[in-house]
C-alpha positions in Angstrom: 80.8 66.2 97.7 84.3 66.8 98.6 87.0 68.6 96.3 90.2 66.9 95.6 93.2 69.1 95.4 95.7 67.2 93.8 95.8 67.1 90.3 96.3 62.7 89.2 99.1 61.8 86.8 96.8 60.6 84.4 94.6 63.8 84.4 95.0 66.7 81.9 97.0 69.8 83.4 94.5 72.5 84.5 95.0 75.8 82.5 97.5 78.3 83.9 95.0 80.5 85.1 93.1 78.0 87.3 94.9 77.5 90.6 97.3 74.4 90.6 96.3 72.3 93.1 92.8 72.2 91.6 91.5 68.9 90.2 89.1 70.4 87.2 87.5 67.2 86.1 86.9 66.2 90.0 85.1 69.4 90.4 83.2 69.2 87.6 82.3 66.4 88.5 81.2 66.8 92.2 79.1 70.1 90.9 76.8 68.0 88.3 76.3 66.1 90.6 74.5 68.4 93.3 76.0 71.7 92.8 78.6 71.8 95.0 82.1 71.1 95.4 83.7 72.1 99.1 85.0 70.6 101.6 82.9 67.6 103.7 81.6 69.6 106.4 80.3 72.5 104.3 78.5 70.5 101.4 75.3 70.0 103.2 74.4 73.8 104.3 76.1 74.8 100.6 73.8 72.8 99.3 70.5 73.8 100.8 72.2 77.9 99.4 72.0 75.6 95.8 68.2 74.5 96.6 67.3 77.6 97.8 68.6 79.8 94.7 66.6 77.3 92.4 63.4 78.6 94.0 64.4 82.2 93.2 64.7 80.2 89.4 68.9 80.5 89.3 70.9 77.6 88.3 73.6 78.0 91.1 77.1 75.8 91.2 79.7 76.8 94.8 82.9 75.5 94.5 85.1 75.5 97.5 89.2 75.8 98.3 91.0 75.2 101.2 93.7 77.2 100.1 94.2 81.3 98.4 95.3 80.9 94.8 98.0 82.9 93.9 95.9 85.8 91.9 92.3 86.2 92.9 91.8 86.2 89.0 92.3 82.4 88.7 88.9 82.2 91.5 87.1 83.6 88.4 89.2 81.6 85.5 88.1 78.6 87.4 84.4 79.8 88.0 84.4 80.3 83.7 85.6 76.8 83.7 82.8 75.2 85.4 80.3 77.8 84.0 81.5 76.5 80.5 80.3 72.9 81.4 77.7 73.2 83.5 76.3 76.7 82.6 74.5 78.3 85.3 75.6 81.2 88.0 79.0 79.8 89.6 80.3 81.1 93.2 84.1 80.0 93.4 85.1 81.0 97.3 88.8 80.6 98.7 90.0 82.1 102.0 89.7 86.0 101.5 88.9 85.3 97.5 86.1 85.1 95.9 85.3 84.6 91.8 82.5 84.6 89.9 80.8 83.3 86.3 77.4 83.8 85.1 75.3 83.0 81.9 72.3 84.7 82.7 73.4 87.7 85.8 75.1 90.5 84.8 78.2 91.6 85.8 77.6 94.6 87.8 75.7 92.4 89.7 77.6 89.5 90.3 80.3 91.8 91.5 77.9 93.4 93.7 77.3 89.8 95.2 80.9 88.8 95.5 81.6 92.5 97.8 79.0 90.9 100.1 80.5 87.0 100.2 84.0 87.8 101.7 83.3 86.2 105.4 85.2 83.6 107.0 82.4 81.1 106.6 81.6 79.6 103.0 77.7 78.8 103.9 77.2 82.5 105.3 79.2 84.2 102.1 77.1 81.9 99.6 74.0 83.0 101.5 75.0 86.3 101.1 76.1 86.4 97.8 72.3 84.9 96.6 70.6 87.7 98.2 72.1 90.3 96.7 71.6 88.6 93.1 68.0 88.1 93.5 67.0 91.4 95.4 65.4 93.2 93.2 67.7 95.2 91.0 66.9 98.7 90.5 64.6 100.3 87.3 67.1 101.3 84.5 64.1 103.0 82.7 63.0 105.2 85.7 66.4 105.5 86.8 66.8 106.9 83.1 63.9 109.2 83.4 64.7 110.9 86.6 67.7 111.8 85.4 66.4 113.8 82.0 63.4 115.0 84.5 66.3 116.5 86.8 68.4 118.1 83.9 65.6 119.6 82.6 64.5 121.3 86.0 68.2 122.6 86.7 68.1 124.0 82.7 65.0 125.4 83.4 65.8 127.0 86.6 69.1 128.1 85.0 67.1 130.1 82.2 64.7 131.5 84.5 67.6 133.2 86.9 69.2 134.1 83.8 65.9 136.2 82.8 65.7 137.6 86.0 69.0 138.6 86.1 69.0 140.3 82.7 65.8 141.6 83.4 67.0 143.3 86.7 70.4 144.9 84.9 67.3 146.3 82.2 65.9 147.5 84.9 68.3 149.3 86.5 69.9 151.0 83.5 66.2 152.6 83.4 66.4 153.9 86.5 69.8 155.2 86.3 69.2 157.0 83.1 66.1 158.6 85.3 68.1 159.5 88.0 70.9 161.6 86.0 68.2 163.1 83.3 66.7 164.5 86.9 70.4 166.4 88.0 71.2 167.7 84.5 72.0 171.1 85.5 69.4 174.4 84.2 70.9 176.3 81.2 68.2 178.7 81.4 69.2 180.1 84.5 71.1 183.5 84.1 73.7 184.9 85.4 72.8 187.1 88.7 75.7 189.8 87.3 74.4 190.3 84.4 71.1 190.7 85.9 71.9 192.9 88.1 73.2 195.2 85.3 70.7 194.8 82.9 68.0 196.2 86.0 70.1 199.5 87.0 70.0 200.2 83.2 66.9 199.7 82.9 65.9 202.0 85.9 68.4 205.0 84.9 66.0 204.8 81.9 63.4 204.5 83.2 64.1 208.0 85.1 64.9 209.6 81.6 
């Protein structure tokens, strides 16, 4: 199906942050009907993207402009829009834009997918954008556990150097206490003077 981009007289004005030259109800329109809303030439490779992320069990609606919008934010206004009625993952591409919605993919994912959809070619970006939402995403749980697992080996590690270290500081306050109890100097030692003295007194005695 091909999207109209001029809003019709009789048509209610699109909200302010959903790019002007947008015709909502034709879009919503185009997407219940087979998921897609782009430009002739591109509906029938978008659509085999659509058929494709149904296998992988996603409900997926690509919409298609011509033209940038003035904010990248209204890509994603829009892609609510059409989320809104048609619930589902919506892909919402515009030259060098790209905007997402989701009921049932996570954010952190769907932003994941958009990095990987900015090409120049809608069919390549939408192919793109569905492998990265159904590659398998990665354990939280494990992820989770890994994480304690590694504190507790660097607190562990932390305490055992910390041992060691205190240990080796015990250790050498030993040995320097050793080492100076070893070069305390001899009191006992007397003086040689007073040796000296004490032996020619004694001999001149010893001659009396």
């Amino acid at each position: 199906m091909s999207i109209s981009h001029s809003v019709p007289v009789h048509a209610a004005p699109a909200a302010a942050e959903i790019p002007p030259f947008v015709d909502v109800p034709s879009t919503l329109a185009d997407v219940a009907a087979d998921g897609v809303s782009a430009p002739a030439e591109l509906v029938p490779g978008l659509e085999a993207v659509v058929e494709r992320a149904q296998d992988e069990g996603i409900t997926l609606n690509i919409v298609v402009l011509d033209e940038p919008a003035r904010l990248d934010s209204y890509l994603r206004d829009l892609a609510t829009e059409v989320g809104a009625a048609d619930g589902g993952t919506v892909l919402v591409l515009g030259p060098g834009q790209v905007g997402t919605f989701s009921d049932s993919i996570d954010r952190v994912t769907l932003e994941a997918g958009q990095d990987s959809a900015y090409t120049s070619d809608p069919v390549l970006s939408a192919n793109q954008f569905l492998d990265v939402v159904v590659a398998p995403g990665p354990s939280w749980t494990g992820l989770t556990l890994a994480l304690v697992a590694v504190v507790a080996l660097v607190l562990g590690a932390t305490g055992w150097a910390n041992a060691r270290r205190w240990q080796a500081q015990q250790g050498m306050s030993e040995r320097n206490a050793d080492t100076l109890g070893l070069a305390a100097p001899n009191t006992a030692v007397s003086d040689p003077v007073d040796s000296r003295h004490v032996t020619a007194t004694d001999a001149v005695q010893a001659k009396k």
